[in-house]
VOPAGU-2260 file (C-alpha; in pm, 1 decimal, decimal comma):
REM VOPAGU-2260
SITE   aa  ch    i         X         Y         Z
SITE  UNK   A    0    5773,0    6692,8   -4745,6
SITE  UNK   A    1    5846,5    6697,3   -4380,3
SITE  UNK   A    2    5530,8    6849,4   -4357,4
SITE  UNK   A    3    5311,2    6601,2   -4513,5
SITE  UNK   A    4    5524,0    6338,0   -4336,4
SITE  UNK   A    5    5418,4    6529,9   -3993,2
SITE  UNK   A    6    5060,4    6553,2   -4080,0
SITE  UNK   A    7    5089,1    6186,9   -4192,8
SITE  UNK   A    8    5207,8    6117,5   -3881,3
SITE  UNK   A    9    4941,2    6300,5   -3650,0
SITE  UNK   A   10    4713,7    6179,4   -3848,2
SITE  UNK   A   11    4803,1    5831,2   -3793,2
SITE  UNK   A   12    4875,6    5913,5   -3394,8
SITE  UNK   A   13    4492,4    6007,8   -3407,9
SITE  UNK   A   14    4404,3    5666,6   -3573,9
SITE  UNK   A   15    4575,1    5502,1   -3331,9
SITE  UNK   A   16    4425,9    5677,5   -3028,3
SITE  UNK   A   17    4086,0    5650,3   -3140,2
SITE  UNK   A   18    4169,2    5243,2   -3209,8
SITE  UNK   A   19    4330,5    5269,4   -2855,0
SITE  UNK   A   20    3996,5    5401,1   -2735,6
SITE  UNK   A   21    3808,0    5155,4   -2915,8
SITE  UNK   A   22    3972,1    4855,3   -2791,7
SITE  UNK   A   23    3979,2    5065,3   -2407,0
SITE  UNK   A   24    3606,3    5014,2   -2495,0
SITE  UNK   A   25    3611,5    4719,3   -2564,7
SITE  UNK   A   26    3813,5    4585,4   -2271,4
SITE  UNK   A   27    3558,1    4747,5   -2103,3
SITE  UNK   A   28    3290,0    4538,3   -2242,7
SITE  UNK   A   29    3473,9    4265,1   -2185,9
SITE  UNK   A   30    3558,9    4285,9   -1817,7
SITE  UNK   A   31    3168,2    4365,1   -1807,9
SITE  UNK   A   32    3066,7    4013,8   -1989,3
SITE  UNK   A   33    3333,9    3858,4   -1809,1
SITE  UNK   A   34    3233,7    3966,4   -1468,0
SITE  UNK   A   35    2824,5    3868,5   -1575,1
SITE  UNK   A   36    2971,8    3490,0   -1685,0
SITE  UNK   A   37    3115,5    3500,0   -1318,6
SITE  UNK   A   38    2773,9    3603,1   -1186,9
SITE  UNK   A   39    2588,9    3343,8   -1402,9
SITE  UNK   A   40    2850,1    3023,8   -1267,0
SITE  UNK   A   41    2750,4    3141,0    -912,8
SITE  UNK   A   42    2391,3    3140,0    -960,9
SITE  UNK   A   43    2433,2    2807,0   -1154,7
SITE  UNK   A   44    2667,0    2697,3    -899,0
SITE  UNK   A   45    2423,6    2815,8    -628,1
SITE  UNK   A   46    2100,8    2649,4    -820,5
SITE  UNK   A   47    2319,0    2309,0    -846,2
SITE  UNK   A   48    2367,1    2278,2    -476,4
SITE  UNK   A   49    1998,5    2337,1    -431,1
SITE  UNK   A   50    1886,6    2098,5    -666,3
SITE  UNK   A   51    2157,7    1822,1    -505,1
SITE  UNK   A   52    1949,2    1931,0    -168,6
SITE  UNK   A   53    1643,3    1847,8    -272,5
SITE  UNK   A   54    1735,9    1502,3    -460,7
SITE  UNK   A   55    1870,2    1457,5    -120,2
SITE  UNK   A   56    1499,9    1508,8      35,6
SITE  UNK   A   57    1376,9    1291,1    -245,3
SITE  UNK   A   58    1583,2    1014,5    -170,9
SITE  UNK   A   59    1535,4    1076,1     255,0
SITE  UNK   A   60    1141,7    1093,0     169,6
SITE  UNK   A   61    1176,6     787,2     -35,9
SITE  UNK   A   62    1322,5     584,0     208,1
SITE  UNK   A   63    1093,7     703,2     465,5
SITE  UNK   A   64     786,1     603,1     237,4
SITE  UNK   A   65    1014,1     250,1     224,6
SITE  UNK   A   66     991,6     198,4     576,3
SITE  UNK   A   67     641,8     295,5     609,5
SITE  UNK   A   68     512,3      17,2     322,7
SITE  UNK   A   69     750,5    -242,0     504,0
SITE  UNK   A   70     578,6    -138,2     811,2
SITE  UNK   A   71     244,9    -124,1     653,8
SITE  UNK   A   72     299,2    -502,5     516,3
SITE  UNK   A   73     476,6    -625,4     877,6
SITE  UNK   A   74     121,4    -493,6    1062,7
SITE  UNK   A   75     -91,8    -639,1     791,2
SITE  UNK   A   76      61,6    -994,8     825,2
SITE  UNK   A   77      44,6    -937,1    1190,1
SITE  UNK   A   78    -316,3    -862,7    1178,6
SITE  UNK   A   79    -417,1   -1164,6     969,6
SITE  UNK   A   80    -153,5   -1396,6    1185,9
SITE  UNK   A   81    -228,3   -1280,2    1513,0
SITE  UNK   A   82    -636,5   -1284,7    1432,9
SITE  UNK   A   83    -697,3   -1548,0    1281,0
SITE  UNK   A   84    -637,0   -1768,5    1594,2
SITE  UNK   A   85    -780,5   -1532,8    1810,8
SITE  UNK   A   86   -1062,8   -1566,3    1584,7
SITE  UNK   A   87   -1048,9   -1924,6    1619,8
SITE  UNK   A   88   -1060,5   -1889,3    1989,9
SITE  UNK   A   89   -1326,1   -1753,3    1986,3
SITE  UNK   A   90   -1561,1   -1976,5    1771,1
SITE  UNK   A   91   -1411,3   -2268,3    1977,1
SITE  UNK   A   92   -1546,7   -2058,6    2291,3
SITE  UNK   A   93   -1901,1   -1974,6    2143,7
SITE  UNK   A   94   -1944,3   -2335,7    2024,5
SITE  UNK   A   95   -1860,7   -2471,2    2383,1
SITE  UNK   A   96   -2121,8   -2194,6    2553,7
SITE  UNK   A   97   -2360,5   -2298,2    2259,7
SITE  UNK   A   98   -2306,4   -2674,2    2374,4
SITE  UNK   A   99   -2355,0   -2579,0    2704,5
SITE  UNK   A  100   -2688,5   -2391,7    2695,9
SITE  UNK   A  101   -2843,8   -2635,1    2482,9
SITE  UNK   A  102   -2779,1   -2937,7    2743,4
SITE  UNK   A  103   -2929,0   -2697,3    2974,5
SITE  UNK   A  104   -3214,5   -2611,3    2769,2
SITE  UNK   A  105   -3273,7   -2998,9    2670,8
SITE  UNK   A  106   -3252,1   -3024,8    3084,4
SITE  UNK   A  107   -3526,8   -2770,4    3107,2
SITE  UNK   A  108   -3708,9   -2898,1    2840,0
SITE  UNK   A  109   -3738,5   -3250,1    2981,8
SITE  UNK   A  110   -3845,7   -3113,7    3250,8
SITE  UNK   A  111   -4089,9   -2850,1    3141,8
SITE  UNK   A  112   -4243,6   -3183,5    2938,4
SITE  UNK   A  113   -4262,1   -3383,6    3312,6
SITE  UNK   A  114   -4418,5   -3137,2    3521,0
SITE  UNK   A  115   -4690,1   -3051,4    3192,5
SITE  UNK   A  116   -4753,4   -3465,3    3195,0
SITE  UNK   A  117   -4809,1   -3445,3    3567,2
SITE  UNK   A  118   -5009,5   -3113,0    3539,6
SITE  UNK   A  119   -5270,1   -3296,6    3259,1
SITE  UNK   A  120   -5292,0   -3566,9    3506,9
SITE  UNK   A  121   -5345,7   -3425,3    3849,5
SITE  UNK   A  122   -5582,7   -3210,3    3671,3
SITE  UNK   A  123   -5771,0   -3500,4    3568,7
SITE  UNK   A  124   -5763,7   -3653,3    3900,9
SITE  UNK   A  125   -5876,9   -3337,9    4054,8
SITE  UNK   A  126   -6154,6   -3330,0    3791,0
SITE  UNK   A  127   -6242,6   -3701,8    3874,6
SITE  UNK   A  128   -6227,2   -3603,9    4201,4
SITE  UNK   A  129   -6502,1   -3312,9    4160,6
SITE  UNK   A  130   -6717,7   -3571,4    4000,8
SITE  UNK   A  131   -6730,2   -3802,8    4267,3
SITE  UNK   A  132   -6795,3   -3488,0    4533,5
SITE  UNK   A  133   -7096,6   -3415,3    4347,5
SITE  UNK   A  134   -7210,2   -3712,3    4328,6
């Protein structure tokens, strides 16, 4: 009987090892998941704080594109504002040249009709004139 209870008792010495192994094994494993979880929150860790970098681009680009539309709209108001009397200048000087030129050219005009009157009529006194020479 002490036998048996010997054998019974390396026998269950070997069970336990090999369970000792086992869960040696399996400790193993664990560490090994447990280290790759680590690895993973790093990478996720790492791949948050580039994402929150370029939201913070985003948002910098975003306001920069802001400024340039408020810019855009400040220059456009400026350009019809600021033209639109310098346009008017402008008219108001062509219209006083335009004035100007045709008094002149009503001047010349007048005169152009005088000296074409006096022209028809010193030609017919020269004519008149050539008549009474020949005869």
């Amino acid at each position: 009987m002490e036998q048996l209870l010997k054998q019974f008792m390396e026998q269950m010495n070997n069970r336990f090892d090999q369970v000792d192994q086992r869960f040696v094994s399996i400790e193993g494993r664990l560490d090994g998941l447990t280290k790759d979880v680590k690895e993973l929150k790093v990478g996720q860790d790492r791949l948050q704080a580039r994402q929150d970098q370029l939201q913070a681009r985003q948002d910098h680009f975003q306001a920069g594109l802001d400024r340039l539309q408020t810019g855009q709209d400040q220059l456009k108001d400026n350009l019809i504002n600021g033209l639109g009397p310098y346009f008017e200048q402008i008219e108001k000087h062509i219209d006083t040249k335009t004035e100007s030129i045709k008094e002149t050219l009503n001047e010349q005009q007048s005169m152009i009709d005088t000296l074409s009157a006096r022209s028809i009529k010193h030609e017919s006194e020269i004519k008149d004139l050539k008549a009474s020479i020949r005869a």
